[in-house]
N, C-alpha and C positions, 0 to 999 in steps of 0.2 A: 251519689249515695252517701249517706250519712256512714262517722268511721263508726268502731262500736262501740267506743264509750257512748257517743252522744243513742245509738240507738237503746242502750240501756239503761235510758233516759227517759226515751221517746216511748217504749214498748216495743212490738216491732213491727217491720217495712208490711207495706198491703202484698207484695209476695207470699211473704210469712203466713199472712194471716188467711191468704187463700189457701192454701198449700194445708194448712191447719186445719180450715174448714171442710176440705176437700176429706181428710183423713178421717174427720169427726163422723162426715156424711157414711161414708165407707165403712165404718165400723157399725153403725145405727143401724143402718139400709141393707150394707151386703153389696159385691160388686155388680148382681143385677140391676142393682135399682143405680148404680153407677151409671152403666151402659144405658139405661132408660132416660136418663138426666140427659147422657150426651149428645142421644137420639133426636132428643125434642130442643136441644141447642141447635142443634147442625138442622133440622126442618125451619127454626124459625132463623136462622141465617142464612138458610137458602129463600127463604121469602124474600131477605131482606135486602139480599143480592142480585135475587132472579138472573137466566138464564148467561145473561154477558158481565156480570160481577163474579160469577163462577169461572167463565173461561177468563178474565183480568187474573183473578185471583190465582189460576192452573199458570197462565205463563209465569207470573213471578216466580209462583214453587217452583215451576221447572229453570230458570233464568240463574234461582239461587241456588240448585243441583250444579248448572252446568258448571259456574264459578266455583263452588268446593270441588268437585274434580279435578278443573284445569289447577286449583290451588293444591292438592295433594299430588298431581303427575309434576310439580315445579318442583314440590317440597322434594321428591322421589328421585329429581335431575342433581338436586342440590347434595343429597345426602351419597351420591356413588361418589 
């Protein structure tokens, strides 16, 4: 990641400027038309994953639950 001089240089990172656009939307729209945007992302991601890119996709989230756990009950061993 660039430090910040150089990104006030650059303009800024495509985070930024998602994150900006997302708010621009948001104000324009209203948080309806939010929820409807993210409706029609998640139906054409589930096309695009169909029925075993979904369940890939469920074990990792849950794989990366189980790991913040076990890391918070160490954090929890460490701290008594």
């Amino acid at each position: 990641m660039p430090e910040n001089k150089d990104r006030e240089q650059e303009g800024m990172t495509v985070q930024e400027a998602g994150r900006k656009g997302v708010e621009t939307l948001r104000e324009k729209y209203g948080p309806d038309a939010m929820s409807e945007i993210g409706q029609k992302g998640g139906e054409a991601r589930k096309e695009e994953l169909g029925h075993e890119g979904y369940v890939e996709l469920g074990h990792k989230g849950g794989q990366r639950v189980k790991e913040l756990i076990e890391e918070g009950k160490q954090a929890q061993q460490e701290n008594k």
